[in-house]
Structures are given as C-alpha cells and as structure tokens.
TORBA-203690 format. One record per residue (C-alpha): x, y, z; residue in three letters. Coordinates in pm, whole numbers, plus 50000, padded with zeros to 5 digits. Layout:
<pts>
<pt><x>X</x><y>Y</y><z>Z</z><code>ALA</code></pt>
...
</pts>
This chain:
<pts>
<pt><x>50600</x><y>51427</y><z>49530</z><code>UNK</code></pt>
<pt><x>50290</x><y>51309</y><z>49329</z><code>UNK</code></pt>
<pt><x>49968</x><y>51240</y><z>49391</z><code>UNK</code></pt>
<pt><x>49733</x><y>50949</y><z>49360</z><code>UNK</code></pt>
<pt><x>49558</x><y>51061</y><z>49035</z><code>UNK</code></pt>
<pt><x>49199</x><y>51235</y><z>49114</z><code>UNK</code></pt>
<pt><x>49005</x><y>51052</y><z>48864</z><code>UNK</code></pt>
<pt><x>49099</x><y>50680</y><z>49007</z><code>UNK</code></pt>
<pt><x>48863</x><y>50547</y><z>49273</z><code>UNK</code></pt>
<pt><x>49002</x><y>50484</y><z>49611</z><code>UNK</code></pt>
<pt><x>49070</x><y>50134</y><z>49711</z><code>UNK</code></pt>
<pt><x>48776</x><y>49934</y><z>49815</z><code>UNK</code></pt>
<pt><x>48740</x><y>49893</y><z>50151</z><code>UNK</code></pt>
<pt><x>48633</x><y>49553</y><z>50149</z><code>UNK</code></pt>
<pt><x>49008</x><y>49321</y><z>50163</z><code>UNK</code></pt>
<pt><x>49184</x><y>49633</y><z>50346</z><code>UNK</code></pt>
<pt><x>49386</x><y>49498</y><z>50568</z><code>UNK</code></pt>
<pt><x>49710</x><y>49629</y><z>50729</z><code>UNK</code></pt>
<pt><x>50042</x><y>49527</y><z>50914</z><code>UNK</code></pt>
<pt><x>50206</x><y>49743</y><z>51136</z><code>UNK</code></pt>
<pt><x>50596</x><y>49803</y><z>51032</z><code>UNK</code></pt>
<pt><x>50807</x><y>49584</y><z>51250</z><code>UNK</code></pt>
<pt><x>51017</x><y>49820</y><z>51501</z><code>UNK</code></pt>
<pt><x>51137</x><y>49595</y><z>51793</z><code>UNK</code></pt>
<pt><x>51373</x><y>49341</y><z>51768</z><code>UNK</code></pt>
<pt><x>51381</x><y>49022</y><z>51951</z><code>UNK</code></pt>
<pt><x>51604</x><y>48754</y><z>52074</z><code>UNK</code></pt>
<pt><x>51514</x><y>48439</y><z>52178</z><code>UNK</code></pt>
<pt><x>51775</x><y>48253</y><z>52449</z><code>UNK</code></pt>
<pt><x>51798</x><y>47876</y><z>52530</z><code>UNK</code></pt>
<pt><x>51665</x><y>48019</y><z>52885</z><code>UNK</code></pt>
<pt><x>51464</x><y>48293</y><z>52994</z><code>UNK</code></pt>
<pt><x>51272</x><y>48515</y><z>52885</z><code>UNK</code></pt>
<pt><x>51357</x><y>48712</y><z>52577</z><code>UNK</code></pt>
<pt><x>51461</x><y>49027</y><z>52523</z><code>UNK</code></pt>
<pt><x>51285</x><y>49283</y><z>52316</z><code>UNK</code></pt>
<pt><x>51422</x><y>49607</y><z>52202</z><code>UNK</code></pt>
<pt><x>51304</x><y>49933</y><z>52034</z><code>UNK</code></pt>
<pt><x>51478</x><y>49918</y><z>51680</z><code>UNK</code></pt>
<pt><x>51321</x><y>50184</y><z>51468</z><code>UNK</code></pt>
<pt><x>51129</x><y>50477</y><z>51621</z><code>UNK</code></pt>
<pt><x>50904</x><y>50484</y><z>51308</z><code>UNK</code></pt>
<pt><x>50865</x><y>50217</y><z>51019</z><code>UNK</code></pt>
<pt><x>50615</x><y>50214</y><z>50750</z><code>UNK</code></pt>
<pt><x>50287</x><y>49988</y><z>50803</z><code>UNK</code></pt>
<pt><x>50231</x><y>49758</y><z>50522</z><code>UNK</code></pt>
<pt><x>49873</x><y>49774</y><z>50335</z><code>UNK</code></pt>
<pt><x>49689</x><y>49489</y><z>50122</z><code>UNK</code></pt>
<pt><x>49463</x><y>49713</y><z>49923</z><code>UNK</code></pt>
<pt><x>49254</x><y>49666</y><z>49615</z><code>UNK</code></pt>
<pt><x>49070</x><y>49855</y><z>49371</z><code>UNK</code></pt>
<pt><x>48814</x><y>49784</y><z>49083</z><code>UNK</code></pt>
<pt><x>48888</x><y>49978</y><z>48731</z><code>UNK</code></pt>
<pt><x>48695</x><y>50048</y><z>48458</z><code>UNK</code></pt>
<pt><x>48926</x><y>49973</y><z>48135</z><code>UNK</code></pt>
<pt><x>49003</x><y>50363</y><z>48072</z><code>UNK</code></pt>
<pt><x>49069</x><y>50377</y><z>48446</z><code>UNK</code></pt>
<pt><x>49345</x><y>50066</y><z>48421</z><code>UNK</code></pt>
<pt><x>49486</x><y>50300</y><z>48157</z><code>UNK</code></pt>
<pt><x>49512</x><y>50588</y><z>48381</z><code>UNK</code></pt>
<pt><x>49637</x><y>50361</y><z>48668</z><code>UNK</code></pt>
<pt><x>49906</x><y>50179</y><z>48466</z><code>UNK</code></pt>
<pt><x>50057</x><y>50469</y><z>48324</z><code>UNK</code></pt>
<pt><x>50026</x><y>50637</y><z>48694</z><code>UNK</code></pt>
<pt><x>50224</x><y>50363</y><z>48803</z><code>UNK</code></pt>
<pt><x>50493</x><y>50311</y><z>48471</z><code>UNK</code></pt>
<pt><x>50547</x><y>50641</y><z>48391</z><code>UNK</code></pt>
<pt><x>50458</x><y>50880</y><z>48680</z><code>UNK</code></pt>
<pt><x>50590</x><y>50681</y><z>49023</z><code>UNK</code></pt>
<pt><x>50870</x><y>50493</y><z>48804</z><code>UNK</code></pt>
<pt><x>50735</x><y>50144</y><z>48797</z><code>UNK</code></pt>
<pt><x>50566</x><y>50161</y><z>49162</z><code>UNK</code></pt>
<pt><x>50935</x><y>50274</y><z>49286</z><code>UNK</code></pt>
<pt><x>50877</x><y>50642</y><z>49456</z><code>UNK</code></pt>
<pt><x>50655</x><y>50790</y><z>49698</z><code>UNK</code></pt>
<pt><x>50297</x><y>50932</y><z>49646</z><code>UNK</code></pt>
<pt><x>50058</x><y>51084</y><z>49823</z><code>UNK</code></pt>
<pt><x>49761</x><y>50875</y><z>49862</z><code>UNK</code></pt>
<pt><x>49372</x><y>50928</y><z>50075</z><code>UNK</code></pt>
<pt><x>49396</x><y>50605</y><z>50325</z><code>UNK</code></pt>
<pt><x>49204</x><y>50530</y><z>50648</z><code>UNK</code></pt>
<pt><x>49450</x><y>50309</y><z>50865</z><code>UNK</code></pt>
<pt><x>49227</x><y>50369</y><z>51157</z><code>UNK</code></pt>
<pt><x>49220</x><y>50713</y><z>51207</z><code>UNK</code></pt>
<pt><x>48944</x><y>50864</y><z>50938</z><code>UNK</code></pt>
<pt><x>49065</x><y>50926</y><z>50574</z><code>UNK</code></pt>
<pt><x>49397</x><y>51087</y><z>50545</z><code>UNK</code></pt>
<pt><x>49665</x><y>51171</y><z>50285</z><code>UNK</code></pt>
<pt><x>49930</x><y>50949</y><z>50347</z><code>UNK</code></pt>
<pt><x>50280</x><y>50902</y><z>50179</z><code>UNK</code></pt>
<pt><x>50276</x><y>50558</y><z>50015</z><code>UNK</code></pt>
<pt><x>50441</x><y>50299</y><z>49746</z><code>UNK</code></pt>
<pt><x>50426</x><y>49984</y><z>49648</z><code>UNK</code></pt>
<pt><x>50592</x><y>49682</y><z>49835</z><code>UNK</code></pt>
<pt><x>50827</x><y>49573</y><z>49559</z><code>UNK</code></pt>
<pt><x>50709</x><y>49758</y><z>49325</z><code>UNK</code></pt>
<pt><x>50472</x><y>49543</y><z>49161</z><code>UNK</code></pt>
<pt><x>50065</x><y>49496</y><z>49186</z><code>UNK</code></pt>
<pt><x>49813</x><y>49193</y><z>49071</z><code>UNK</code></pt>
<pt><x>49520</x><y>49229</y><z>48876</z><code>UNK</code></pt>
<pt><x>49260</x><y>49008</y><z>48696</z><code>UNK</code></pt>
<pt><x>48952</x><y>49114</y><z>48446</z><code>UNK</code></pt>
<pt><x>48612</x><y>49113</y><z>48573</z><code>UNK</code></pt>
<pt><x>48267</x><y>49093</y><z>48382</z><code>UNK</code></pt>
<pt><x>48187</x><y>49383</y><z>48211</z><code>UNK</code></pt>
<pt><x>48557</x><y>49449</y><z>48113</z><code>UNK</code></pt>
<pt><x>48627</x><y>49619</y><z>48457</z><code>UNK</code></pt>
<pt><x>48954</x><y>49501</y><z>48648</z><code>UNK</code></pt>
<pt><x>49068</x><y>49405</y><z>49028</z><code>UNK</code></pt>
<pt><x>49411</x><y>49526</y><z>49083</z><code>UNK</code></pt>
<pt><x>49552</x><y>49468</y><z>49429</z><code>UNK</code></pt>
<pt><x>49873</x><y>49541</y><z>49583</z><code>UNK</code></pt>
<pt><x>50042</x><y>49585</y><z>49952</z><code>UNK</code></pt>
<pt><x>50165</x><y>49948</y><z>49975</z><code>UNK</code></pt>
<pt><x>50430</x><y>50091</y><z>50231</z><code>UNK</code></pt>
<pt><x>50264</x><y>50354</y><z>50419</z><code>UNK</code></pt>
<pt><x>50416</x><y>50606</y><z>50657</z><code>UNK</code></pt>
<pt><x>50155</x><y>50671</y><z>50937</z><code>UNK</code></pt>
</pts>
C-alpha cells in the first residue's frame, strides 16, 4: 500500500472535522421505543480535511492522487490525529474526488472527506 507522499504538508488542522462511520442500525415503530442494533463491528470514520499547496506541491499531489492511488480509488497510508495524537492511518477519498481553489500568491486549498479506518 502507498504512502501519503513525504514532501506534501499534512492537512491543516484548522476545518478538520470528522464523522464517526455509522455501525448501528435503527428502526423506528409507529409505537415504542426503537430498536437499535450493532451492524458493523468496525466502519471507517469519515474526515473533512484540507490542505494548502504551493503550485509544485499541487503537482506532486495531483499526480499522487491520478497516477499513484488510481484517481483517489485505493488505500494509503496517511499521518492523521482523529483524537488520539498523530498516527498513520489507512485512508482514501470519499468518492474519489477532492475540491480545490487558487489562493494569492499562486498557492492552492484542496479539501476533501477521506475514509479512515481507526
């Protein structure tokens, strides 16, 4: 499995924000309460994460992401924190796709939500 490239930046900390994965089940009746079950004993949390790029960086990054991971399809390894210190975590990207817009200075925000196993 790859890696996350060593000469990208991390993603910023600032607009992390994370989901756990969704591993009960529930079904609501006309009456009562209602009932809740275990589904999945583990499910990948979802991860809103950005990062700022300079332009040879978003050249690194988009051919990480094209060439290396198939179009944000397979599993990397990735340095996270979801809340337990910086790990390396197996990740992708939700649908394989990712946002990004030029800032001054020709640097650029690209943000994505990845799947994270945790």
């Amino acid at each position: 499995m790859l890696t996350w490239p060593i000469i990208l930046p991390s993603p910023n900390m600032s607009g992390y924000q994370g989901e756990i994965g969704a591993k009960v089940l529930r079904t609501d009746f006309d009456s009562g309460p209602a009932r809740q079950r275990q589904r999945f004993t583990d499910c990948p949390d979802d991860l809103s994460v950005n990062w700022k790029f300079k332009a040879s960086e978003m050249q690194i990054f988009k051919t990480f992401f094209k060439t290396d991971i198939q179009s944000g399809v397979d599993w990397f390894w990735i340095i996270l924190d979801i809340g337990d210190g910086l790990n390396e975590y197996e990740a992708r990207f939700v649908s394989a796709k990712y946002q990004y817009q030029i800032l001054p200075g020709m640097n650029w925000l690209v943000s994505a939500k990845l799947d994270v196993k945790g």
